[in-house]
Residue, then its C-alpha position, 0 to 999 in steps of 0.5 A: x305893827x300887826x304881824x299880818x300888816x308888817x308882813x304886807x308892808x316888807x313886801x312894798x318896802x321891798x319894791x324901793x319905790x322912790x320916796x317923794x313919789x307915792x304914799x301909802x293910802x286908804x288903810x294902810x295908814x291905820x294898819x300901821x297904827x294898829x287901827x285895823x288889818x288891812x287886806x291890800x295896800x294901796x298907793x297914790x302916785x306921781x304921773x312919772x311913778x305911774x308912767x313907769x309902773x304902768x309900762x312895767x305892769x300894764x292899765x287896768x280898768x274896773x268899773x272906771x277906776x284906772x289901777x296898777x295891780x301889781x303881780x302878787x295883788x296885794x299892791x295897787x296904785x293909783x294916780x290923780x285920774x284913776x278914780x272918779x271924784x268922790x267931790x266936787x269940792x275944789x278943796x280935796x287935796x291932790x295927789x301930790x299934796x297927799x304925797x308931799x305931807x305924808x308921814x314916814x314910818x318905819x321907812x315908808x311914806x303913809x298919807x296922813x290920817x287927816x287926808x284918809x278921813x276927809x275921803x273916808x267921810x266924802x265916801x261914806x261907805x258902811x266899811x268906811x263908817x268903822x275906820x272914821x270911828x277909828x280915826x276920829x279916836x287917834x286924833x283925839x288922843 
């Protein structure tokens, strides 16, 4: 793992979030595979995970994406309503599907590559287009 990325996951290991109930997304995933440096971390949820930390750390609202941003800044979650929906496909997995098959390493869930490239594709920015390169390339090996 890179040094930079370890360092940012010890910091959500150390929260003890109850496995079964969140999963890494968006880079993480690829940070931990060396795909990439990843900037933040940022977790899908359970609703009862949400409740919790949402009492704990409040509600923001940025451009219509409801987030929990945790103290440092580094962490944010996110649960099935917090985004609008980048599909209409009835398809895309929900939250609790990506949660249920996440893989663990190294002690912490992380959403299967698979589940970040189906939304990195739905969301076609240009950052994205670089990590399904990425992407694409592991799954081949």
């Amino acid at each position: 793992m890179l040094h930079h990325n370890q360092h940012k996951f010890l910091q959500l290991k150390n929260l003890n979030l109850p496995l079964g109930q969140y999963a890494i997304t968006g880079s993480g995933p690829m940070g931990i595979r060396n795909l990439r440096e990843i900037a933040d971390i940022d977790i899908i949820v359970s609703d009862e995970l949400w409740d919790r930390l949402a009492a704990q750390y409040g509600i923001t609202d940025t451009n219509g994406v409801k987030k929990i941003v945790f103290p440092d800044g580094l962490i944010e979650a996110f649960c099935e309503g917090s985004f609008y929906m980048v599909t209409n496909d009835k398809n895309a997995p929900t939250i609790a599907e990506r949660i249920a098959k996440a893989e663990i390493i190294e002690g912490l869930p992380f959403e299967c590559l698979e589940y970040v490239l189906y939304y990195k594709r739905k969301m076609g920015r240009g950052k994205d287009l670089k990590d399904i390169q990425a992407i694409e390339a592991w799954l081949r090996k």
